[in-house]
PAMI-731503 format. One record per residue (C-alpha): x, y, z. Coordinates in steps of 0.05 Angstrom, whole numbers, always signed. Last residue first. Example, Ala and Ser with C-alpha at 12.3 -4.5 7.8 and 13.67 -1.06 7.14 Angstrom:
REM residues 2
<xx=+273, yy=-21, zz=+143>
<xx=+246, yy=-90, zz=+156>
//
This chain:
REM residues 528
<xx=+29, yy=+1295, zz=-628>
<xx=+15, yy=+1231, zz=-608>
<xx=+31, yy=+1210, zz=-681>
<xx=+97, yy=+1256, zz=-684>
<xx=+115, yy=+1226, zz=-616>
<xx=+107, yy=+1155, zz=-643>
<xx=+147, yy=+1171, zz=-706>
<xx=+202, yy=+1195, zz=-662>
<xx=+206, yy=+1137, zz=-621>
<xx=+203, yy=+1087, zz=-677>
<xx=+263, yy=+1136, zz=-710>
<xx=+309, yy=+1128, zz=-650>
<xx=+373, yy=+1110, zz=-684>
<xx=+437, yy=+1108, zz=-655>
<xx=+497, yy=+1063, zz=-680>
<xx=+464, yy=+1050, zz=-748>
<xx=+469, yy=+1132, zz=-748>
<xx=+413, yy=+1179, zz=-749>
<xx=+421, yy=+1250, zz=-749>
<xx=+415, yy=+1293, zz=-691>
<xx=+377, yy=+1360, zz=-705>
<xx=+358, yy=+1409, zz=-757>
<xx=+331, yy=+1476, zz=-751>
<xx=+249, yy=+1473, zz=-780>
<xx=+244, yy=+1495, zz=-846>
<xx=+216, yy=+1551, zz=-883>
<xx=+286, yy=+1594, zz=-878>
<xx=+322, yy=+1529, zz=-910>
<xx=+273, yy=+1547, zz=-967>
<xx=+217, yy=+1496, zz=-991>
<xx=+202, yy=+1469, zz=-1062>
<xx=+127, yy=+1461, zz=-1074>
<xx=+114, yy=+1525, zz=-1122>
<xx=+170, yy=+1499, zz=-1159>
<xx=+158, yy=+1425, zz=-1172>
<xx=+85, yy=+1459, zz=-1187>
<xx=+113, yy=+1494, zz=-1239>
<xx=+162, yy=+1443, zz=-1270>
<xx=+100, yy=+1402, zz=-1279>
<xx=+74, yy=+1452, zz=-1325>
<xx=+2, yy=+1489, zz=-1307>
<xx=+40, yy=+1564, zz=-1319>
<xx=+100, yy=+1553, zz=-1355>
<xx=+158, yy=+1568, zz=-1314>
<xx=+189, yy=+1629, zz=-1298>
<xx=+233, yy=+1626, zz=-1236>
<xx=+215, yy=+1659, zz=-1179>
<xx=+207, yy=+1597, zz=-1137>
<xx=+275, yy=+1565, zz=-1148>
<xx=+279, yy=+1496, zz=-1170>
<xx=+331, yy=+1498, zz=-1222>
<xx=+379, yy=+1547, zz=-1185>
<xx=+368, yy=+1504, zz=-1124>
<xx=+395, yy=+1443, zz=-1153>
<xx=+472, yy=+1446, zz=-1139>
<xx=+503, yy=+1393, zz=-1176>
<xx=+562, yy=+1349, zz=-1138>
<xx=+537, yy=+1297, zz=-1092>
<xx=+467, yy=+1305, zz=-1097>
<xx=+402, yy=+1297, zz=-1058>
<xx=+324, yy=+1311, zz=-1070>
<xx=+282, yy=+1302, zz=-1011>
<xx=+206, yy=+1286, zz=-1028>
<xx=+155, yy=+1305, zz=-970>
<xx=+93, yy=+1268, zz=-975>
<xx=+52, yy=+1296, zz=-921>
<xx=+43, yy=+1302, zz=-841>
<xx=-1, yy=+1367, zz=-821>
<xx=+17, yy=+1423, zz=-799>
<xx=+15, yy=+1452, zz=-884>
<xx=+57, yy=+1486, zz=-913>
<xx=+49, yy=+1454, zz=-988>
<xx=+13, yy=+1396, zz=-1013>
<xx=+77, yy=+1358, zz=-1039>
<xx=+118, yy=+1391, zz=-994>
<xx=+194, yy=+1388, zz=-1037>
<xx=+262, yy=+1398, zz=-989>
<xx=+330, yy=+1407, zz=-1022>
<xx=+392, yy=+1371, zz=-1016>
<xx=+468, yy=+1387, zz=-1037>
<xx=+519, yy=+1370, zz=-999>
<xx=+506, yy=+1285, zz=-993>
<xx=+525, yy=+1248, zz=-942>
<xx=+525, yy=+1284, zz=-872>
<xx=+462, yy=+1322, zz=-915>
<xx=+425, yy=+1257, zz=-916>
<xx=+421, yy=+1241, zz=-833>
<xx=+409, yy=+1327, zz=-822>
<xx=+352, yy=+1323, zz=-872>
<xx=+327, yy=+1253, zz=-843>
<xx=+329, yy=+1291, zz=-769>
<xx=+294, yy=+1358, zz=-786>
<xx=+241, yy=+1312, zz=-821>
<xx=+225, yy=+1268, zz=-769>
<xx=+221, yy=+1328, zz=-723>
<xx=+172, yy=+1352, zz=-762>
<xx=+112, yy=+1330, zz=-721>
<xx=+121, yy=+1396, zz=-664>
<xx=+121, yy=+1452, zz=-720>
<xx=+137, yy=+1445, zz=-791>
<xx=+149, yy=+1404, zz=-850>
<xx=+98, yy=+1347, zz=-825>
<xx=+124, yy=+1280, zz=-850>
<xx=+120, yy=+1222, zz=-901>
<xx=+179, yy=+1209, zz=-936>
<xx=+192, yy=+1194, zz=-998>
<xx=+268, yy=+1204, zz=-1032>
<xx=+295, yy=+1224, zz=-1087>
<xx=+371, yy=+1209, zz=-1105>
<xx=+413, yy=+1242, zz=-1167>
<xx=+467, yy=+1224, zz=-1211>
<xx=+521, yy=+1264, zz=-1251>
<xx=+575, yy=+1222, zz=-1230>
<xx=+540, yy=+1161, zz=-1225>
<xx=+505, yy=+1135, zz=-1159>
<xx=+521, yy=+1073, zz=-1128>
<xx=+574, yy=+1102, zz=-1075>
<xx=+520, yy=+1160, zz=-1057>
<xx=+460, yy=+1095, zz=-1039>
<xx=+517, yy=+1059, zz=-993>
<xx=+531, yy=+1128, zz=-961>
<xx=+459, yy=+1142, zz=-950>
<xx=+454, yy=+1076, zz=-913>
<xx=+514, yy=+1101, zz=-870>
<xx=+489, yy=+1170, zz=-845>
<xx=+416, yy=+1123, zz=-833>
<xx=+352, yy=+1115, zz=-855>
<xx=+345, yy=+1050, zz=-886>
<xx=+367, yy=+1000, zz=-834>
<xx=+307, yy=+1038, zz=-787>
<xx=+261, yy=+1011, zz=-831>
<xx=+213, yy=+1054, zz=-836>
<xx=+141, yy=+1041, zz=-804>
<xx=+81, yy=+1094, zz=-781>
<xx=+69, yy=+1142, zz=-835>
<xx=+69, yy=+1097, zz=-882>
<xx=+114, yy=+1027, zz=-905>
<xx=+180, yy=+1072, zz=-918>
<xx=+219, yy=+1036, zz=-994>
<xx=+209, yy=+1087, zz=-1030>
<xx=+280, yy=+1112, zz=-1040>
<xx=+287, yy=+1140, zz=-1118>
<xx=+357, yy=+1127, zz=-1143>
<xx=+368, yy=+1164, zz=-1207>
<xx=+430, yy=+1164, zz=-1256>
<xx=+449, yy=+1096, zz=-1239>
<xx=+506, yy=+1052, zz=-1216>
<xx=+517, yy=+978, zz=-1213>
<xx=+574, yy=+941, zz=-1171>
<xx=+518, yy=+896, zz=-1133>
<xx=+518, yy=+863, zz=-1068>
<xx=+522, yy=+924, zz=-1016>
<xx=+464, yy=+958, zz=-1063>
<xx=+419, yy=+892, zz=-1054>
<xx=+422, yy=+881, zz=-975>
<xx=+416, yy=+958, zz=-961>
<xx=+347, yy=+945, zz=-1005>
<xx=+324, yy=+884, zz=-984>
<xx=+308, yy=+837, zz=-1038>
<xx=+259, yy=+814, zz=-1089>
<xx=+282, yy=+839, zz=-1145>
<xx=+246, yy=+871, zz=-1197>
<xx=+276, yy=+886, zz=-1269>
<xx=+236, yy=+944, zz=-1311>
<xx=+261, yy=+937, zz=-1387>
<xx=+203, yy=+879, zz=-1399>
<xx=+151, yy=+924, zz=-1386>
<xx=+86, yy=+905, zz=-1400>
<xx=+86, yy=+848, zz=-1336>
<xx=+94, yy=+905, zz=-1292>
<xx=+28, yy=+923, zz=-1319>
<xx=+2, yy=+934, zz=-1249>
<xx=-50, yy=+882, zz=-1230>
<xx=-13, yy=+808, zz=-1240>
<xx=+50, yy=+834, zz=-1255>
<xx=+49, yy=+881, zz=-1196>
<xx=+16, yy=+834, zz=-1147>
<xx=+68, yy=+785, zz=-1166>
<xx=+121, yy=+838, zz=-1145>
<xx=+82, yy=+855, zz=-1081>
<xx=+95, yy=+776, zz=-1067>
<xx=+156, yy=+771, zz=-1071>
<xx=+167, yy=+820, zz=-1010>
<xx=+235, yy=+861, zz=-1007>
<xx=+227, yy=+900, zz=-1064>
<xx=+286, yy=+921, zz=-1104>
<xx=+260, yy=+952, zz=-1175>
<xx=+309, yy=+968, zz=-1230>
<xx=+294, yy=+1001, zz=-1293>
<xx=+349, yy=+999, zz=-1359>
<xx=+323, yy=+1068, zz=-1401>
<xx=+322, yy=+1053, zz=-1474>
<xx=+242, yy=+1070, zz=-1477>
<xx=+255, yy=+1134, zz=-1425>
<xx=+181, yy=+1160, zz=-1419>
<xx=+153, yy=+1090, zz=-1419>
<xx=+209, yy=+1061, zz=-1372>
<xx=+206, yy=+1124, zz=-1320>
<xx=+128, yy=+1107, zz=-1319>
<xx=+136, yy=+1034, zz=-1306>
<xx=+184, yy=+1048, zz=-1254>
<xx=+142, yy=+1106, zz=-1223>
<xx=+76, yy=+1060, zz=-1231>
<xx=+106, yy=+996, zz=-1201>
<xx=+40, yy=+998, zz=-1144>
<xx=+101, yy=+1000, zz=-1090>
<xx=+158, yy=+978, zz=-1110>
<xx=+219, yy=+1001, zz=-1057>
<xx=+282, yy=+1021, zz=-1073>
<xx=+275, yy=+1043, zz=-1143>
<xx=+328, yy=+1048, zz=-1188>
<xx=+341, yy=+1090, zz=-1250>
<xx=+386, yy=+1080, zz=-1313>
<xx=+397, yy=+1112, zz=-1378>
<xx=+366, yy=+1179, zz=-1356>
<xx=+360, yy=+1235, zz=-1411>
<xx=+358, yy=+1297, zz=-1385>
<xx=+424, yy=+1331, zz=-1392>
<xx=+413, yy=+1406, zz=-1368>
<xx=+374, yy=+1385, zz=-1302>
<xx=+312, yy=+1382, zz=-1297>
<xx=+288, yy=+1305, zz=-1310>
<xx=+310, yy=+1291, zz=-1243>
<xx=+248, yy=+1321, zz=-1212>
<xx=+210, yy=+1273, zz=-1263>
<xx=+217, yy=+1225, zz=-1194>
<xx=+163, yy=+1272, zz=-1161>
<xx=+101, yy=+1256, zz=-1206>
<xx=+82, yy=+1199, zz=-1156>
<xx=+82, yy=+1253, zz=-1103>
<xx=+13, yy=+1268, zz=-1130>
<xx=-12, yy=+1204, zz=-1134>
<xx=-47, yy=+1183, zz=-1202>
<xx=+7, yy=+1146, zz=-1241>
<xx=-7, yy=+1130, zz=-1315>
<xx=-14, yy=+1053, zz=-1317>
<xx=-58, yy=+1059, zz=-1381>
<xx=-134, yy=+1044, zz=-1361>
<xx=-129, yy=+1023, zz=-1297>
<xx=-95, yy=+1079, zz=-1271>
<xx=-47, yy=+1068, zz=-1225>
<xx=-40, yy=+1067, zz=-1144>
<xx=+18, yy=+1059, zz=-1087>
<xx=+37, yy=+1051, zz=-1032>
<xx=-34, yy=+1064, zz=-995>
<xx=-32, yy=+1044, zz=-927>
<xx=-47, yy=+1003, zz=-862>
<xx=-22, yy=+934, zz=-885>
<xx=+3, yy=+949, zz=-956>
<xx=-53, yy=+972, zz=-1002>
<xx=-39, yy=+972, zz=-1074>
<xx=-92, yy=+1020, zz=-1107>
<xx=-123, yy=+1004, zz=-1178>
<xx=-155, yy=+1067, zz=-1211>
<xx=-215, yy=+1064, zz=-1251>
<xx=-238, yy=+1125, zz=-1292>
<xx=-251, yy=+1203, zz=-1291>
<xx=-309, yy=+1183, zz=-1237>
<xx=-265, yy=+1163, zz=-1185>
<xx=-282, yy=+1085, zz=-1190>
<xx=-227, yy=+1045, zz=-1152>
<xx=-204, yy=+981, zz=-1146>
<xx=-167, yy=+955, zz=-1085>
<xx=-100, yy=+907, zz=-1087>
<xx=-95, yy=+884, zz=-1018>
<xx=-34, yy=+861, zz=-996>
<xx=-26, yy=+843, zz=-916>
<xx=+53, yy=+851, zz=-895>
<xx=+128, yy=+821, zz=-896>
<xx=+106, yy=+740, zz=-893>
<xx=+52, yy=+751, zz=-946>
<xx=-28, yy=+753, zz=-923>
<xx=-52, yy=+759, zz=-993>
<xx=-118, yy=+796, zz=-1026>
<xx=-136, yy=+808, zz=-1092>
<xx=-200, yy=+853, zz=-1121>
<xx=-218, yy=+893, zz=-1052>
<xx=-271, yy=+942, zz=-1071>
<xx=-327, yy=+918, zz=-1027>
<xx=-285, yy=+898, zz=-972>
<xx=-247, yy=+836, zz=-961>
<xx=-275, yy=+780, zz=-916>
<xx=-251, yy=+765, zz=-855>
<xx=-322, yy=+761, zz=-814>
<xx=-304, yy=+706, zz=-773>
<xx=-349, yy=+638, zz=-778>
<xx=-280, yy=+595, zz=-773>
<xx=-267, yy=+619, zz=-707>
<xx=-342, yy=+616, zz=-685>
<xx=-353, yy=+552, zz=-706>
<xx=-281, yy=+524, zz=-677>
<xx=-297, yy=+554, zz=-611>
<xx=-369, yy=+529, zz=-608>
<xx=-339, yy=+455, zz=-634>
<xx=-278, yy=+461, zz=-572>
<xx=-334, yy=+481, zz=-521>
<xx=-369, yy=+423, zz=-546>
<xx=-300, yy=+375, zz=-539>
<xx=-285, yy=+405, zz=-481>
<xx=-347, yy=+392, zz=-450>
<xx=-352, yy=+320, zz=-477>
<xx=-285, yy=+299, zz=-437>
<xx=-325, yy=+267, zz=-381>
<xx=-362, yy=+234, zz=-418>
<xx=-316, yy=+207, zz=-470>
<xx=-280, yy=+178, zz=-406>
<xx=-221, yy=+206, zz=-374>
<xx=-169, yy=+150, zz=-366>
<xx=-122, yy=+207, zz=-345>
<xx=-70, yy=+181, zz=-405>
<xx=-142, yy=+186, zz=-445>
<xx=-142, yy=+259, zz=-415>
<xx=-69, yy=+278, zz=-438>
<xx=-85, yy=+248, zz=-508>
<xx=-150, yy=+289, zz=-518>
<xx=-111, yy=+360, zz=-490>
<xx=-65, yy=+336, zz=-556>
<xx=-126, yy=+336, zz=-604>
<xx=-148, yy=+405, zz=-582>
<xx=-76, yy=+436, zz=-581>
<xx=-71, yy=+408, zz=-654>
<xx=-136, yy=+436, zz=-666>
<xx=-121, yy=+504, zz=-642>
<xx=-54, yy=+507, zz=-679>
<xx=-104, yy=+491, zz=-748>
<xx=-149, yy=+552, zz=-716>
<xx=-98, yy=+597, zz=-710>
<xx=-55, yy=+585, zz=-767>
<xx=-117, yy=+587, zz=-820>
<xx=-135, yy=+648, zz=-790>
<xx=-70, yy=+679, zz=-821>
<xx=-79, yy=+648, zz=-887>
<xx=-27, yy=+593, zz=-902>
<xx=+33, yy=+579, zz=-954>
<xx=+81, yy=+639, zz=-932>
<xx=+65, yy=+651, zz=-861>
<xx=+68, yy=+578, zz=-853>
<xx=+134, yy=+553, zz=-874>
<xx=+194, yy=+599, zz=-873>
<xx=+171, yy=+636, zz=-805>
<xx=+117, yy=+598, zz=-774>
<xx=+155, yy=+535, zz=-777>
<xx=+219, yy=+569, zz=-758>
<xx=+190, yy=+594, zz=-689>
<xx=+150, yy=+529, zz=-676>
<xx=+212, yy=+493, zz=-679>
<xx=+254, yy=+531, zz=-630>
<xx=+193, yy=+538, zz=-583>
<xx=+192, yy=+458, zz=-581>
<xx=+264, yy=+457, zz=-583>
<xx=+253, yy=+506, zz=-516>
<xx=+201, yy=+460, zz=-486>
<xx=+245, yy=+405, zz=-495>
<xx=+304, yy=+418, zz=-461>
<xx=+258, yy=+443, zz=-409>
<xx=+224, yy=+380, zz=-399>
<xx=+291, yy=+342, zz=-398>
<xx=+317, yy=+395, zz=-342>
<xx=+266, yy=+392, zz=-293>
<xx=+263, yy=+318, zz=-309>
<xx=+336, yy=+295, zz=-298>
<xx=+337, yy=+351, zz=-234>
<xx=+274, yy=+318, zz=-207>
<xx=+307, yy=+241, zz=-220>
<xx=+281, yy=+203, zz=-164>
<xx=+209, yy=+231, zz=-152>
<xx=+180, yy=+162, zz=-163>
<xx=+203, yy=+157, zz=-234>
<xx=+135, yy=+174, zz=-259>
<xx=+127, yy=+228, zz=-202>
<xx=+191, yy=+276, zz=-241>
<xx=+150, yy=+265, zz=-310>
<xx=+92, yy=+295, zz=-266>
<xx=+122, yy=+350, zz=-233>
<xx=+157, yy=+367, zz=-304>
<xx=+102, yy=+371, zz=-344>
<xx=+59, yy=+407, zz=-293>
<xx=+129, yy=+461, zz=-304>
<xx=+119, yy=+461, zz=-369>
<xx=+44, yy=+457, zz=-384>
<xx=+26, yy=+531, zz=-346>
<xx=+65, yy=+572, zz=-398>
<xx=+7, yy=+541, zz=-449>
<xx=-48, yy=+566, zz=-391>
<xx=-12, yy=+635, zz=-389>
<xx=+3, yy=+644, zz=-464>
<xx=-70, yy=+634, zz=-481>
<xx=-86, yy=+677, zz=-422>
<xx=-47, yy=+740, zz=-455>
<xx=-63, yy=+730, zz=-529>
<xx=-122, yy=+765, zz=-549>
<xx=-130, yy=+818, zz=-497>
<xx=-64, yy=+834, zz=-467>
<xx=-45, yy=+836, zz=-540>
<xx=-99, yy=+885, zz=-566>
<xx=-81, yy=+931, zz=-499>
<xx=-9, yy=+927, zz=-517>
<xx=-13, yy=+937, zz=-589>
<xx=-50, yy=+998, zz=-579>
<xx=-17, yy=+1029, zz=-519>
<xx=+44, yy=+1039, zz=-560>
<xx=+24, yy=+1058, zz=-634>
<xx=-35, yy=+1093, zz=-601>
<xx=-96, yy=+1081, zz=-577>
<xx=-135, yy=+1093, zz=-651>
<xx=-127, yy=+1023, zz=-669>
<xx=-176, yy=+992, zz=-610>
<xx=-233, yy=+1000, zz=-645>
<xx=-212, yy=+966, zz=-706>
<xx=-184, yy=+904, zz=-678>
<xx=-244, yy=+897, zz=-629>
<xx=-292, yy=+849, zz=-666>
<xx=-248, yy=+817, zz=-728>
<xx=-190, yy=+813, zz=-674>
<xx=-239, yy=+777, zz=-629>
<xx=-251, yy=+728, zz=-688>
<xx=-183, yy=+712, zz=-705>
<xx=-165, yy=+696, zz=-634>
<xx=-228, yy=+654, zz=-618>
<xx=-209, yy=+591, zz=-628>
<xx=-139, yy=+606, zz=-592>
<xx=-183, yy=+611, zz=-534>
<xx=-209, yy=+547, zz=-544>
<xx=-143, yy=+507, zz=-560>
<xx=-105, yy=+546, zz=-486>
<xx=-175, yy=+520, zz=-451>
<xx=-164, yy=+450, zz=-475>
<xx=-89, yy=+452, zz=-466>
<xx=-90, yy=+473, zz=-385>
<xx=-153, yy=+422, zz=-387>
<xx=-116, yy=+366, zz=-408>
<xx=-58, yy=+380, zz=-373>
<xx=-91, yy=+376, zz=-305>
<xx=-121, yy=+313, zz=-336>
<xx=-52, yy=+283, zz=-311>
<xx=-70, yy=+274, zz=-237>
<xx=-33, yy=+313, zz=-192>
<xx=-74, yy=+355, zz=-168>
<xx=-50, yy=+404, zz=-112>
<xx=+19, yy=+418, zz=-127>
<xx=+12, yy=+411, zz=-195>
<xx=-46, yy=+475, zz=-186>
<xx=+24, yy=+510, zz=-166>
<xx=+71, yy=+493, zz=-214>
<xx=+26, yy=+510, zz=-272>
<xx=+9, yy=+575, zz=-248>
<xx=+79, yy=+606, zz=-228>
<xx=+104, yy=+585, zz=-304>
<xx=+38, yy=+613, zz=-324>
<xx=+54, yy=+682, zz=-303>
<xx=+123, yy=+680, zz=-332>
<xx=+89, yy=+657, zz=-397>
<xx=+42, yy=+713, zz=-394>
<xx=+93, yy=+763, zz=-383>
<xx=+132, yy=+737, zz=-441>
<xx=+80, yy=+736, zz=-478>
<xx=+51, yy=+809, zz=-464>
<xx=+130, yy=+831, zz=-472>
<xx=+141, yy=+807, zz=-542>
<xx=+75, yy=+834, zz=-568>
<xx=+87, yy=+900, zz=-538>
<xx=+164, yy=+895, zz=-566>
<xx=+139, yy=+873, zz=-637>
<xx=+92, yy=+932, zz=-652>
<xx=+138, yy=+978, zz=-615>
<xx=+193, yy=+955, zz=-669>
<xx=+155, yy=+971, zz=-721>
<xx=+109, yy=+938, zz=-777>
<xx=+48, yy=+982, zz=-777>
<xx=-4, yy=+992, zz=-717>
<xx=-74, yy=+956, zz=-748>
<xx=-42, yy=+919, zz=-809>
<xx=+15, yy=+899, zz=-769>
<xx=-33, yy=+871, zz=-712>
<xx=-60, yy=+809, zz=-743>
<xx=+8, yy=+788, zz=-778>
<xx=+44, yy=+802, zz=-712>
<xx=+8, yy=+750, zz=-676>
<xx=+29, yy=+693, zz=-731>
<xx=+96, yy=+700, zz=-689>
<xx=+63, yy=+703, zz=-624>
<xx=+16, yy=+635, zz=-643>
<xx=+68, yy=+601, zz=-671>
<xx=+116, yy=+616, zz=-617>
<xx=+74, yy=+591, zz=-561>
<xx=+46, yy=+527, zz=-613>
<xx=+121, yy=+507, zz=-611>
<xx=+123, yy=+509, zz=-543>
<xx=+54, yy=+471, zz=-519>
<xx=+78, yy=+424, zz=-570>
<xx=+150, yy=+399, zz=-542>
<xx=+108, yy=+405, zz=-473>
<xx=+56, yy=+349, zz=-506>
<xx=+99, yy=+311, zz=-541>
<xx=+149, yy=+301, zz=-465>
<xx=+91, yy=+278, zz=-428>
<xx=+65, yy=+231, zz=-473>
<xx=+139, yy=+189, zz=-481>
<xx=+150, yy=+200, zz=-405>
<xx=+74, yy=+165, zz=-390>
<xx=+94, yy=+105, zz=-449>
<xx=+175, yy=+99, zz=-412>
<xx=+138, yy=+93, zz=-346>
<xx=+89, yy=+38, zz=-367>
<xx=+20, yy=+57, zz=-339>
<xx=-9, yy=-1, zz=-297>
<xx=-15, yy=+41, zz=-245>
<xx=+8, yy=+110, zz=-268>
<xx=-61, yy=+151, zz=-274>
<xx=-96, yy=+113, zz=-224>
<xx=-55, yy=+138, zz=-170>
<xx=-99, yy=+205, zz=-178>
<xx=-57, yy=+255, zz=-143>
<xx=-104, yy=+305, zz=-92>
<xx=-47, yy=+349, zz=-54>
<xx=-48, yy=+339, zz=+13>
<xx=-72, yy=+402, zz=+50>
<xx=-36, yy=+435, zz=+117>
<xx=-33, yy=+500, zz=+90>
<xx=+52, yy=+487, zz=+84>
<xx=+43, yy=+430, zz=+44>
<xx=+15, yy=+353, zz=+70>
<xx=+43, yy=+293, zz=+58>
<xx=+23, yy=+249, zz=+3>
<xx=-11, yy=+183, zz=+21>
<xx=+38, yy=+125, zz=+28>
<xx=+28, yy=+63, zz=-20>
<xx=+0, yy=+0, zz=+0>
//
């Protein structure tokens, strides 16, 4: 006869079901034990990785995006950790587990569907609070009950030797949470984001938590009975999940959840004729006209800046950055012998442009899927325009691509005569152009020459401002605002846009790869 359990510090003995190891080989209870925590961690990282796809679109791709996210799971998983250990004190019978990953599959059920419900709402709070709140509420007790398996796991593991090897299980069940989380990391990375919808993650991660809670209450010799709540709760779950309202909106023609950001290609009717608008998460990059590819943005117009100085016909141009391929296209149409290069960094925007965008009309414009910084440190070419369009909005740049020494790498692969553009969107004055004073003091440690175009004029609020850079022709001459230009030309309104040093704001630090604080910034313009 065996001994009962003594009692903890409140004087209770905790409730173990001897059931669940008589008759149980050791090796088979070991075996179950160790799937299940190698799961509960790979389904942790699935589920925070495949996160960021929900919450992108909502607060851009950004660092505070991914440190809120970061932070609620880890928090959660702390918080769990505490949890698990603690009800395994108490009840040590293995359908502990099976509840833990029963309630982790039916919240995960309803992930996609409470984003659907208070995604949109909660998008105004701020590029900080926002994708804190939206995490705390969609992922926080899902990471608690799945940070709750590990150390259950290795309580019972430890009671299937007898309690002789703790240290052998404490460490074996970590070993394998963390290949677990290893796994599930590069899974959701180079496999799933790229051949799945985002729902499609959650509820198929869901399911495999479902199925494995099943296993942990057969090794509990639950009966069907007594599992049929879960198993309803898991069918509501799984109805409601799948039920989600996802679909695209009325104008939406294409839509693809890529590994870099949610595409939308939107169609248009403005009257004059159909336009076709790439979307990229939370903005426009982009838009053509149906008809003919002309560019209808007004700061698409910006890269004919080149086009005035004395020798105006470009032989090359690159584009950092695709977005709806009407600039490229447009520089190729104007300049027929003209070799076009396009480095985007998501496949997938460049099969949205020869699918929707007439990229596929213009066999002198070569896209390459790439990173920019990545591409120009790997090639020997040079060309007489680089346009830099590579920012995703108002609320994400890269902060690789807006530095002293990115502008450095852009300068080296210009020709002689060359000349960069670049898009940015900022205010050109008052509290929200600090972004501005801090690119124009980042680009003028590189290049000496730079003026400053507002698309839409003096205005507080944040624009398209176009920076024109180069190393050796002074541009202001061309660009000044008294001289005579036809009235209605594009060389006009180049003019009437271009701002004076005096109309700026006084510049401050620029950024470096050592120091750069551009998510902060941003986030103070947008409080702002």
């Amino acid at each position: 006869m065996s001994k009962p359990p003594k009692p903890n510090k409140l004087g209770v003995a905790p409730i173990i079901n001897e059931a669940d190891y008589r008759d149980r080989s050791p090796r088979t209870i070991r075996f179950v034990l160790a799937l299940i925590c190698f799961i509960a961690g790979a389904s942790v990282m699935v589920i925070e990785i495949t996160a960021f796809r929900l919450l992108a679109p909502l607060f851009g791709n950004t660092a505070y995006t991914w440190t809120a996210l970061i932070g609620v799971i880890l928090i959660a998983f702390s918080g769990g950790g505490f949890l698990g250990g603690w009800l395994a004190d108490r009840k040590l019978a293995m359908d502990l587990l099976g509840w833990l990953l029963a309630s982790a599959a039916v919240l995960t059920f309803f992930i996609p569907a409470l984003h659907e419900l208070f995604g949109t709402s909660l998008s105004d709070q701020g590029l900080i609070a926002g994708p804190v709140i939206i995490s705390l509420l969609l992922f926080a007790v899902p990471g608690v009950l799945l940070g709750a398996v590990s150390p259950a796991c290795v309580r019972f593991f430890s009671l299937a030797d007898k309690d002789s090897h703790v240290g052998a299980a404490a460490g074996t069940i970590s070993m394998l949470g963390s290949l677990g989380s290893f796994v599930g990391t590069f899974l959701s990375g180079f496999v799933l984001l790229s051949n799945f919808g985002v729902k499609s993650i959650f509820l198929g991660t869901a399911i495999i938590l479902l199925v494995l809670a099943t296993s942990a209450f057969f090794l509990a010799r639950n009966t069907w009975q007594q599992q049929l709540p879960v198993w309803l709760s898991g069918l509501f779950a799984a109805w409601f999940g799948f039920t989600a309202d996802d679909a695209p909106g009325p104008n939406v023609v294409w839509r693809h959840d890529s590994f870099y950001h949610r595409i939308e290609v939107r169609e248009l009717d403005m009257g004059s004729g159909k336009e076709l608008h790439l979307n990229l998460d939370n903005t426009t990059e982009g838009a053509i006209r149906a008809s003919d590819g002309a560019t209808v943005l007004p700061y698409q117009k910006y890269w004919r800046l080149a086009t005035l100085r004395p020798v105006t016909s470009l032989k090359s141009a690159l584009f950092l950055g695709a977005g709806a391929f009407g600039m490229p296209c447009e520089v190729s149409r104007a300049f027929p012998d003209a070799a076009v290069d396009v480095v985007e960094i998501d496949p997938m925007v460049i099969e949205a442009g020869r699918r929707f965008f007439k990229l596929a009309e213009h066999p002198n414009v070569a896209a390459h899927a790439a990173d920019a910084r990545s591409y120009l440190r790997t090639t020997e070419k040079k060309w007489d325009l680089i346009f830099g369009d590579a920012y995703n909005g108002v609320r994400a740049i890269p902060p690789h691509l807006a530095t002293r020494e990115f502008f450095q790498v852009v300068s080296d692969h210009l020709t002689p005569d060359g000349v960069f553009l670049m898009n940015i969107i900022t205010a050109v004055e008052g509290p929200k152009s600090e972004l501005l004073s801090r690119m124009l003091a980042t680009v003028r440690g590189v290049f000496p020459h730079v003026e400053i175009f507002a698309v839409n004029g003096r205005i507080p609020q944040a624009q398209n401002v176009i920076l024109l850079a180069s190393r050796d022709t002074d541009w202001s001459p061309l660009v000044a605002t008294d001289r005579a230009y036809v009235h209605g030309s594009i060389e006009e309104q180049f003019s009437r846009s271009h701002l004076s040093p005096s109309q700026l704001s006084a510049e401050m630090e620029a950024f470096t790869d050592d120091f750069n604080p551009i998510d902060a910034v941003i986030a103070r313009a947008l409080v702002e």
